[in-house]
LUMDO-951398 format. One line per 5 residues: number of its first residue (from 1); for each residue z, y, x of C-alpha. Coordinates in steps of 0.2 Angstrom, whole numbers, plus 5000, padded with zeros to 4 digits. Layout:
NUM> Z/Y/X | ...
//
This chain:
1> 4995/5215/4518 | 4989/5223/4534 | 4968/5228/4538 | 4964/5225/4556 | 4948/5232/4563
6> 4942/5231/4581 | 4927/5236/4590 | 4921/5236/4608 | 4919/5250/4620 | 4902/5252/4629
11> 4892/5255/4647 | 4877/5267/4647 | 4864/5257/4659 | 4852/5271/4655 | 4847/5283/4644
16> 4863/5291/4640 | 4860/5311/4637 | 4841/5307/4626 | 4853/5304/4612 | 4859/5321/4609
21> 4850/5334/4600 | 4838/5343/4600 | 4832/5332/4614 | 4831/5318/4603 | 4825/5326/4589
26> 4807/5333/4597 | 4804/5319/4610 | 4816/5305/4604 | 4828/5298/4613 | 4829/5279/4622
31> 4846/5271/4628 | 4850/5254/4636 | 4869/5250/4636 | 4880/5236/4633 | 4898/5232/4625
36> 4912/5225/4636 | 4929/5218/4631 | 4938/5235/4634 | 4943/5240/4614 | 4946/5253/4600
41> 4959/5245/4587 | 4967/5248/4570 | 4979/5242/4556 | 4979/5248/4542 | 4995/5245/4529
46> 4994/5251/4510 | 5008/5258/4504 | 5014/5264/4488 | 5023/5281/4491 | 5008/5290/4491
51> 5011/5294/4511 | 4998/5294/4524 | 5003/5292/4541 | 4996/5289/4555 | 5002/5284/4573
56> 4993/5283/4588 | 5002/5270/4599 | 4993/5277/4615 | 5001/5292/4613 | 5016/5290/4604
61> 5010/5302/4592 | 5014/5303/4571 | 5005/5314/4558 | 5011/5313/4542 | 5003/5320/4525
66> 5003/5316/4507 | 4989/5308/4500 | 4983/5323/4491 | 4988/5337/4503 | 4975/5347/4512
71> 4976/5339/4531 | 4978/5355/4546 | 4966/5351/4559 | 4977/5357/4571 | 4971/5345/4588
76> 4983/5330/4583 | 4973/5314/4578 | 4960/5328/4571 | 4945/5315/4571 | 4956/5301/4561
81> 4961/5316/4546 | 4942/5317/4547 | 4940/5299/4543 | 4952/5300/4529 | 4946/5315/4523
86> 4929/5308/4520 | 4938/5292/4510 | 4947/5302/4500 | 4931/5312/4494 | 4918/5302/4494
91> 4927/5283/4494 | 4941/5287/4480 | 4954/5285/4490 | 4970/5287/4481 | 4984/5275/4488
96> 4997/5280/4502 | 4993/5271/4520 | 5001/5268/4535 | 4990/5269/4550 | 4990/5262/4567
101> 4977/5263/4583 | 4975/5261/4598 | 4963/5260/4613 | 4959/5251/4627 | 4953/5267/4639
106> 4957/5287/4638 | 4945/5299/4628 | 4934/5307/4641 | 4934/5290/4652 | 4914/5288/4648
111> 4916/5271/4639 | 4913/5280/4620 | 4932/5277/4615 | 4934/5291/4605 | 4917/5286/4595
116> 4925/5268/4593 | 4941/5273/4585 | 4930/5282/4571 | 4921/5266/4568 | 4934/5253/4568
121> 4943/5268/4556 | 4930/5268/4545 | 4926/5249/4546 | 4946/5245/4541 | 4943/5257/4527
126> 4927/5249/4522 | 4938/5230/4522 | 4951/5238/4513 | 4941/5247/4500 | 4926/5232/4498
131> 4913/5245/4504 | 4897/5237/4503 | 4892/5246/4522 | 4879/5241/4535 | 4883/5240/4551
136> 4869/5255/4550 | 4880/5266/4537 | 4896/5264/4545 | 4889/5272/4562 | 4879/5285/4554
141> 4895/5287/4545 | 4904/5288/4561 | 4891/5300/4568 | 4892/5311/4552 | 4910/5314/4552
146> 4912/5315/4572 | 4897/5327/4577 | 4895/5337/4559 | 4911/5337/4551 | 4920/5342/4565
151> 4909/5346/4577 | 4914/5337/4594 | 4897/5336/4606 | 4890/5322/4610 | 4874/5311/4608
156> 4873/5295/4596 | 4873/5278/4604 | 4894/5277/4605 | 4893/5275/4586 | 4879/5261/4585
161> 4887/5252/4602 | 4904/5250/4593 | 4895/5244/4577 | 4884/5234/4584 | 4890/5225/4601
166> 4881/5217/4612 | 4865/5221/4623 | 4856/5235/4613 | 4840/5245/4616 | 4841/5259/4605
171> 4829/5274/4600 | 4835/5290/4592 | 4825/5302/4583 | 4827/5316/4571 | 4831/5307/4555
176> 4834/5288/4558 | 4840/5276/4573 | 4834/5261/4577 | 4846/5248/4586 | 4837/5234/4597
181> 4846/5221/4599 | 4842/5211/4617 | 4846/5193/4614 | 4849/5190/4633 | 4850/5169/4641
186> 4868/5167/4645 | 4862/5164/4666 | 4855/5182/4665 | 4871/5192/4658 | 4884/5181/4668
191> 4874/5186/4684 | 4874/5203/4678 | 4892/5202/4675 | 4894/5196/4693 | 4884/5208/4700
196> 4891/5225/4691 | 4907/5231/4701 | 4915/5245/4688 | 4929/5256/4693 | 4939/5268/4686
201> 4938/5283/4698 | 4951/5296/4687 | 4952/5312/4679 | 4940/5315/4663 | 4924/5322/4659
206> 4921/5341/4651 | 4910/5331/4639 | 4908/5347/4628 | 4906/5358/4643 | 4892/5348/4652
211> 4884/5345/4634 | 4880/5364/4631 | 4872/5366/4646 | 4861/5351/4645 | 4857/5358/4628
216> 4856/5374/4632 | 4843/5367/4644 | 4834/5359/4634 | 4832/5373/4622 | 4827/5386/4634
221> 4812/5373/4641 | 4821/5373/4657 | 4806/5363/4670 | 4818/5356/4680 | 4832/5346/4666
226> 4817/5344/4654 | 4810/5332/4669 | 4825/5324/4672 | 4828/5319/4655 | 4810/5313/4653
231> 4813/5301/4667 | 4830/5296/4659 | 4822/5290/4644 | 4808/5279/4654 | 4820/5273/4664
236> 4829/5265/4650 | 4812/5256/4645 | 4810/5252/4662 | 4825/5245/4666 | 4827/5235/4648
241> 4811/5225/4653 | 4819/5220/4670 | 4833/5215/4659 | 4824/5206/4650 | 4814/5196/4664
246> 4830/5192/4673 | 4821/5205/4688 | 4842/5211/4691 | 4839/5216/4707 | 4824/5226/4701
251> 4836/5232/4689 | 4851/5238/4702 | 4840/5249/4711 | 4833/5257/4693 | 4852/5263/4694
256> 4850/5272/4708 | 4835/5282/4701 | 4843/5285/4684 | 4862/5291/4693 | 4847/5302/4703
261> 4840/5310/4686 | 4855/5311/4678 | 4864/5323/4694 | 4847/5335/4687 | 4853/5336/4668
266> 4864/5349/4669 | 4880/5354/4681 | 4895/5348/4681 | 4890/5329/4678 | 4896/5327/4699
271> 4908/5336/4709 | 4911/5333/4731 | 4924/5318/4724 | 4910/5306/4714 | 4898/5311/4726
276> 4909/5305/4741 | 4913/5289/4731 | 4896/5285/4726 | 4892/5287/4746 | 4904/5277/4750
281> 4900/5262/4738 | 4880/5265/4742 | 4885/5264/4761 | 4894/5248/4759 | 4878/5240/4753
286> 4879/5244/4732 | 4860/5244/4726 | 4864/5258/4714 | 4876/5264/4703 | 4883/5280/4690
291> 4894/5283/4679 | 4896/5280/4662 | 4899/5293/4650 | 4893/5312/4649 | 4899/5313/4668
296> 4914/5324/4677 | 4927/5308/4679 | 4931/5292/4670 | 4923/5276/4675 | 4908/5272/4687
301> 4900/5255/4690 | 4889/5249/4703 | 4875/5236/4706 | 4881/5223/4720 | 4872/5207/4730
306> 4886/5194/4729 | 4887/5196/4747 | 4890/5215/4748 | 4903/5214/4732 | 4920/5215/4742
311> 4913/5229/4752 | 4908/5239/4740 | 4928/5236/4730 | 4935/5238/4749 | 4926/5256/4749
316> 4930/5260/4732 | 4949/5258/4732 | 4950/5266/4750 | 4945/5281/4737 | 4958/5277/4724
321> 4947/5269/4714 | 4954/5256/4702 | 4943/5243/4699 | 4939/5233/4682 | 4939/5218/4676
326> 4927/5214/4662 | 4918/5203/4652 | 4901/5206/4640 | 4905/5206/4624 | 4891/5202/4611
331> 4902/5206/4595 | 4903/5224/4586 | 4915/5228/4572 | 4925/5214/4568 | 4935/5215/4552
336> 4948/5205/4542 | 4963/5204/4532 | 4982/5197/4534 | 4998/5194/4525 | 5016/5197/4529
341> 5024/5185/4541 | 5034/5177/4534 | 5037/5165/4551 | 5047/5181/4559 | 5059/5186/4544
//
């Protein structure tokens, strides 16, 4: 019997950075993103040799432990012996398993990959082991694990995208989350899927880096990144109502003003090689565009009229930019359960 979990990867329209504390937890924090069909996946196989191991397919990487040995977090799959940790503590998790993911984009690409992995982890565990969790507890789970446990930087929508899928508005605070879900007519998200030109521009955010500043920013009251955020955080609002109202051209010019906030939070979220492609891609007749994801590298998308789209790709490749396919997706963590095949033997 295998386990198989998969969850999507997200875009931050807006908001991303009002997530993470203490931002969040004196003003609250308000984020507009979406799932596409970019995705985090894992198999799970019971064994009965008391062994865990567990092997990244990305990276041609194998840990192995016994069940019952202390695990060295030692910078290989660190976040996945997080996982299992807390199952073997907390869930009674006492069997061997063999463990398998994979991803469809980087860490540090800006689409939440490394928060995905923990949630479709967790939520292949919680099929295996018939834990009765929420969508809810499985991403506060995810959070717990990824930003307490082992104390990687970084805000809280990743967790509740992967869980949840789809079009969410969501609001953080201190000691809950609330995740809206935006039921969106089909003509509106097919146009904004027609309209939205993402690339891949290279390299990889600093997340942790740019994340201390910001909240070191935050903490010292600092005028300028405080404001910043602030309007971050209305933006989101604002731009989930023009969502909302099918207003998308309203919506592609919000970009613009969010990509112009977000420059303000703290350095290091652009460098000359962004800046030159987002010139480019604004020159060729984009509405407004960033990049998804703490900042540094990874992937950026841009807002285009259907008459302006090949311009804008025509400018972005002339940077080396790989463009993206996609699709929205509208499904969060999907689990299920299959037997040997016995077809292939």
């Amino acid at each position: 019997m295998y386990i198989r979990s998969r969850v999507p990867l997200r875009i931050s329209f807006a908001g991303g950075g009002t997530d993470v504390s203490p931002y969040c937890d004196e003003y609250g924090g308000a984020v507009l993103n979406a799932t596409i069909d970019r995705y985090a996946s894992v198999t799970l196989k019971p064994t009965k040799n008391g062994d865990v191991v567990v092997k990244s397919i990305d990276y041609d990487l194998t840990v192995n432990y016994k069940i019952d040995e202390e695990f060295a977090f030692n910078g290989q799959l660190d976040l996945i012996k997080g996982v299992i940790r807390v199952m073997k503590k907390e869930f009674g998790l006492k069997e061997g398993v063999e463990i398998y993911v994979q991803n469809d984009a980087p860490p540090g690409s800006g689409l939440g990959s490394s928060s995905a992995i923990c949630v479709a982890l967790i939520g292949a565990f919680s099929e295996w082991l018939r834990l009765p969790l929420t969508p809810y507890e499985i991403a506060d789970l995810a959070f717990r694990i990824e930003r307490v446990d082992m104390g990687i930087k970084g805000g809280r929508q990743d967790q509740y995208a992967a869980a949840f899928g789809g079009f969410n508005f969501m609001e953080f605070y201190q000691n809950h989350t609330i995740v809206n879900p935006l039921r969106l007519p089909e003509k509106i998200t097919d146009e904004l899927q027609y309209s939205l030109v993402i690339a891949y521009i290279g390299g990889s955010h600093e997340s942790a880096g740019i994340l201390d500043r910001q909240i070191e920013n935050v903490k010292h009251k600092s005028e300028s990144s405080l404001k910043a955020i602030h309007g971050i955080k209305k933006l989101a609002v604002e731009m989930k109502n023009a969502l909302v109202t099918g207003k998308l051209g309203k919506f592609g010019k919000f970009l613009d003003s969010e990509w112009k906030y977000k420059k303000q939070m703290a350095p290091g979220i652009t460098n000359p090689q962004i800046d030159e492609v987002y010139s480019s891609a604004i020159k060729a007749g984009a509405l407004g565009g960033k990049i998804s994801g703490a900042g540094g590298g990874g992937y950026m998308f841009f807002f285009a009229d259907f008459d302006k789209r090949y311009s804008i790709i025509d400018a972005l490749k002339s940077h080396g930019a790989e463009i993206v396919n996609f699709s929205f997706t509208h499904h969060g963590l999907k689990t299920w359960r299959v037997g040997e095949r016995e077809d292939v033997k």
